[in-house]
matplotlib code that plots the C-alpha trace (Angstrom):
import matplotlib.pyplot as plt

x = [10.2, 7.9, 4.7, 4.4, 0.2, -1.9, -4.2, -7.8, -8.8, -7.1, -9.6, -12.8, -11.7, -11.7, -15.7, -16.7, -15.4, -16.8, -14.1, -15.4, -19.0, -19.1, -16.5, -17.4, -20.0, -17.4, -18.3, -18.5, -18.8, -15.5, -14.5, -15.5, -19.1, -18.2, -20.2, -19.5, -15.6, -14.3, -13.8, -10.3, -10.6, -7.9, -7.9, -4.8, -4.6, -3.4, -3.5, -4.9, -6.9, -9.1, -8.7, -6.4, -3.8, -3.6, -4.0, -1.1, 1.4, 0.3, 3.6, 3.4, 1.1, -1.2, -4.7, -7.6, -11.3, -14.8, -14.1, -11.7, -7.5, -6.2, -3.3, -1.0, -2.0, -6.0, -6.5, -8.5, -9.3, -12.7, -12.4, -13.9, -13.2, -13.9, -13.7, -11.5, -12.4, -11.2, -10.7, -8.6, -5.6, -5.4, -6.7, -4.4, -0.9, -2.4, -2.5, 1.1, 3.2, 5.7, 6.1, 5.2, 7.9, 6.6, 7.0, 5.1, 2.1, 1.9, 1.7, -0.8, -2.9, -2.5, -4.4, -7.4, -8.6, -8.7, -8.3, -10.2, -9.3, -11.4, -11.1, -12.1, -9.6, -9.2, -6.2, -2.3, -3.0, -5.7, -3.7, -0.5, -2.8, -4.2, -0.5, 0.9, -2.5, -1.7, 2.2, 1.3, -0.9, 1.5, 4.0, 1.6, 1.6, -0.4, 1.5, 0.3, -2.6, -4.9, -6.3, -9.9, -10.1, -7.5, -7.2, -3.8, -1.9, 1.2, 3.7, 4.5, 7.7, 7.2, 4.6, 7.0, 9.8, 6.5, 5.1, 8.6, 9.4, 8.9, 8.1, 4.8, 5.0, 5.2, 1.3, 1.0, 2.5, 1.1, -3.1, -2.4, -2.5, -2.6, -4.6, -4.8, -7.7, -8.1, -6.5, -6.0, -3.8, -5.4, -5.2, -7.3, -7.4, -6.2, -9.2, -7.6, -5.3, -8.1, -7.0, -8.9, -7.7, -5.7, -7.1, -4.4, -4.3, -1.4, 1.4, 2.6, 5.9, 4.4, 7.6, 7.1, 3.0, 3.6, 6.7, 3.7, 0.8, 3.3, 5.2, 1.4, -0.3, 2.8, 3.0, -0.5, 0.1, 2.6, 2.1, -1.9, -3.0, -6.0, -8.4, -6.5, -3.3, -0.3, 2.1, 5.4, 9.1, 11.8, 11.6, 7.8, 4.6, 3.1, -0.3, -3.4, -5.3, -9.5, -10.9, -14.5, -16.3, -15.4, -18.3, -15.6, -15.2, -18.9, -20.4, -21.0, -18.1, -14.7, -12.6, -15.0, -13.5, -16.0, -13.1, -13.7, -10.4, -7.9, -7.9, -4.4, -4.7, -2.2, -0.6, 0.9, 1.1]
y = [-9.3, -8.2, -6.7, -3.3, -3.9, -5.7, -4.6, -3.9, -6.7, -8.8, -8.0, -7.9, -12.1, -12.9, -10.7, -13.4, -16.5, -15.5, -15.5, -13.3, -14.7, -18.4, -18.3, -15.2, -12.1, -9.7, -9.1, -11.0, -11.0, -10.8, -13.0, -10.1, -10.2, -6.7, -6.8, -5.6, -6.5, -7.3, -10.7, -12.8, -15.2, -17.2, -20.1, -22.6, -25.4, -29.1, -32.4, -33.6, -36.6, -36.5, -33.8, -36.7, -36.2, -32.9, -33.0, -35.5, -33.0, -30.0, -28.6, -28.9, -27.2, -26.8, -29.3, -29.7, -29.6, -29.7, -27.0, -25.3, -25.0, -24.3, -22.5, -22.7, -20.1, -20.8, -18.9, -20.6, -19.8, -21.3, -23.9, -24.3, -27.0, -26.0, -28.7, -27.5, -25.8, -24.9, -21.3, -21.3, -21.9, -19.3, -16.9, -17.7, -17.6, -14.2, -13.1, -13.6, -11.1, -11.5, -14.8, -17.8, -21.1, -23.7, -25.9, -24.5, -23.7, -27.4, -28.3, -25.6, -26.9, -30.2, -29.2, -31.1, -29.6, -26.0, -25.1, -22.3, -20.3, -17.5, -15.4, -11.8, -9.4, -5.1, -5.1, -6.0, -9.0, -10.5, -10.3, -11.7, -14.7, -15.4, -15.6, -17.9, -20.0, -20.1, -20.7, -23.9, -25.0, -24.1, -26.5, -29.7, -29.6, -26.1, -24.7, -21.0, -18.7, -16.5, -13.6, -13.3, -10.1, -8.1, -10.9, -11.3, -14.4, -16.1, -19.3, -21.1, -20.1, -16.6, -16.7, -18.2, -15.6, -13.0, -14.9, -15.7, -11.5, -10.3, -6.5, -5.8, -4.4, -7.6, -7.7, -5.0, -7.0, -10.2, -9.2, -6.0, -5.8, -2.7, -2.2, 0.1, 1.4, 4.5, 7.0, 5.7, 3.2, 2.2, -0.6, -3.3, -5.6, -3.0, -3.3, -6.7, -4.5, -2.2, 0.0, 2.6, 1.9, 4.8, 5.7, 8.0, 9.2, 8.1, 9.8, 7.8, 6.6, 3.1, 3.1, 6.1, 6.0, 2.6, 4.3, 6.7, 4.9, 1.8, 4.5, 6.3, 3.0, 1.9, 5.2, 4.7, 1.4, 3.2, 6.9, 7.5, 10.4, 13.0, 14.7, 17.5, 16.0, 16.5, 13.8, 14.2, 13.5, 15.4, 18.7, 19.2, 18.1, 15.8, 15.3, 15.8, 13.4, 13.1, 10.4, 9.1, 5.8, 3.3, 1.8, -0.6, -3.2, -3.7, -4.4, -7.8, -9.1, -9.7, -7.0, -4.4, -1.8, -0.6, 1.6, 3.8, 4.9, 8.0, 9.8, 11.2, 14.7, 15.9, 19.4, 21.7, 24.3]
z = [-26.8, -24.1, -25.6, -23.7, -23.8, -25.7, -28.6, -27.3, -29.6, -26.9, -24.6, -26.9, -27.7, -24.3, -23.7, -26.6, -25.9, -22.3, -20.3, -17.7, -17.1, -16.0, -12.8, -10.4, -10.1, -9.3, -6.6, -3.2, 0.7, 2.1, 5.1, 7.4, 5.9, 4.1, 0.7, -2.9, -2.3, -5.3, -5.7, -7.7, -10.3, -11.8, -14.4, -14.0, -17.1, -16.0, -17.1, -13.4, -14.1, -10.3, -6.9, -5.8, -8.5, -7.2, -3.9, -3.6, -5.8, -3.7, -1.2, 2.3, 4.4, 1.4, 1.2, -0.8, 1.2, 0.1, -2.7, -1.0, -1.5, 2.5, 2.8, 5.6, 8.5, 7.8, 4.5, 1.8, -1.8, -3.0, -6.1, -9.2, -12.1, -15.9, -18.8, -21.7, -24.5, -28.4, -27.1, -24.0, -25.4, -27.7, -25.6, -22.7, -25.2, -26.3, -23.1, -22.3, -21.7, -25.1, -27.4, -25.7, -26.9, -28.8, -26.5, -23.7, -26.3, -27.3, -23.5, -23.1, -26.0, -24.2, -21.0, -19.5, -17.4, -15.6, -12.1, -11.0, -7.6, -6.2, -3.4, -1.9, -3.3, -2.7, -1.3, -1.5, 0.9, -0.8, -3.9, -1.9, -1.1, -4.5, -5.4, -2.7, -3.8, -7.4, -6.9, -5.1, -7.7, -10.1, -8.2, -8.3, -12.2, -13.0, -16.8, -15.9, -14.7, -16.1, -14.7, -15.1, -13.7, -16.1, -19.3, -18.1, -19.2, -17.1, -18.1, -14.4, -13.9, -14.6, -11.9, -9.4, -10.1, -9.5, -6.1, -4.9, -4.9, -1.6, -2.8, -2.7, -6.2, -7.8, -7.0, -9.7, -13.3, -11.5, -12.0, -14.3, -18.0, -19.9, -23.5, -26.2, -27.9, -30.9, -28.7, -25.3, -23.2, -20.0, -17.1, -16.3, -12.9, -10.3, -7.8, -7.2, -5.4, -3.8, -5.7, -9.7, -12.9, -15.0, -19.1, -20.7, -24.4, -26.4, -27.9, -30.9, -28.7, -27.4, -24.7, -23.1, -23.0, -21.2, -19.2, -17.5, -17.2, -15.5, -13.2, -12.4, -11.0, -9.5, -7.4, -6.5, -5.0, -2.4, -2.4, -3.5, -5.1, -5.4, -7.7, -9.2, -8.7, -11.0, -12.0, -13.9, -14.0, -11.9, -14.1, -14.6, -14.4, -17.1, -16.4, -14.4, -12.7, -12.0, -10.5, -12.9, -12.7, -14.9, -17.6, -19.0, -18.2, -17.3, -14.0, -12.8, -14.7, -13.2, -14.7, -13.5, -11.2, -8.3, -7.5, -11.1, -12.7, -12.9, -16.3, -17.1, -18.8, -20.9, -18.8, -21.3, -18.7]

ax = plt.figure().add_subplot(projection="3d")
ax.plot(x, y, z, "-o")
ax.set_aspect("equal")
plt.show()
């Protein structure tokens, strides 16, 4: 079964075992020279023994350069190589998105090493390029990605059914996750999209909290939406909407949203 978000405790593991401080600042130049972009970090587990073992598996049109992965049509993600750890495999099977099969969690725990891909993000097409990065990687042996910048955790060939959809709504579960915590559900990882996070309280009906908060970010992603705003279904409105800053995650680490978030108010008219 799915798992509708994860516990905030999810997220506090990863802060420890410091997750989101040795790859990326957060932040970076983009390739326009535009600073304080944020930037995309992803962690792929293999079992390639030199850049050659990879390089070799990689699919056509895709090369490794001087710490670089090129992408067909001149695009390039910057790479990074991290030894493994005790913690990475429990982390990244916690991560997932529902039970991960034994099998794939003793291949996990078999890793040896992990791929790291960065690249500007803050907008659909930087996040439709981190994918097409990470699918080829995924190809040439990767087992699954995780998202620095949200804690969220993918098996490979979930990620291919996720790059191979054309919609650009499949950027949204791809670098999303959602967390609880005391009273409230929020998001984590949209400014890889260019886009605030969204903190809502819950209700007690774990369905229908993730119902809004999933609907609410999606329709941001293709509709946007204001201070003051109100959200609902087709009889009445819900909520209200006001844009804050966002403390959490903290700055300088890669979950950290420039953006700030929405907070969803209960409307009871």
């Amino acid at each position: 079964m799915e798992e509708l978000w994860h516990a905030h405790g999810v997220l506090a593991i990863i802060f420890e075992a410091g997750f989101v401080a040795g790859t990326v600042t957060g932040t970076m130049p983009d390739e326009t020279g535009q600073d304080d972009v944020p930037e995309i970090a992803v962690r792929i587990p293999g079992t390639w023994s030199c850049p050659a073992s990879l390089e070799k598996s990689l699919p056509k049109g895709f090369e490794l350069s001087a710490g670089w992965l090129q992408l067909p049509g001149g695009d390039r993600l910057r790479v990074f190589v991290h030894p493994p750890d005790d913690d990475f495999a429990d982390i990244f099977t916690a991560a997932c998105r529902g039970a991960v099969p034994d099998a794939e969690s003793s291949r996990i725990r078999g890793y040896g090493v992990n791929l790291c891909l960065a690249g500007s993000g803050g907008s659909i097409e930087a996040a439709q390029r981190m994918m097409k990065g990470v699918a080829a990687v995924i190809r040439a042996g990767g087992m699954g990605v995780f998202i620095d910048n949200s804690g969220a955790g993918h098996l490979g060939c979930d990620w291919l059914d996720l790059a191979g959809d054309p919609d650009d709504a499949a950027t949204f579960p791809a670098f999303v996750a959602s967390y609880a915590n005391g009273d409230n559900i929020y998001s984590v990882g949209m400014h890889v999209l260019g886009l605030r996070d969204a903190i809502m309280p819950r209700t007690g009906d774990r369905e229908a909290d993730a119902c809004v908060l999933s609907s609410f970010l999606l329709y941001t992603i293709f509709c946007g939406v204001a201070d003051g705003d109100f959200i609902g279904d087709d009889k009445e409105p819900t909520h209200r909407v006001w844009g804050e800053d966002c403390d959490f995650p903290p700055p300088g680490t890669p979950m950290h949203n420039p953006y700030g978030c929405w907070r969803l108010e209960v409307f009871d008219g």
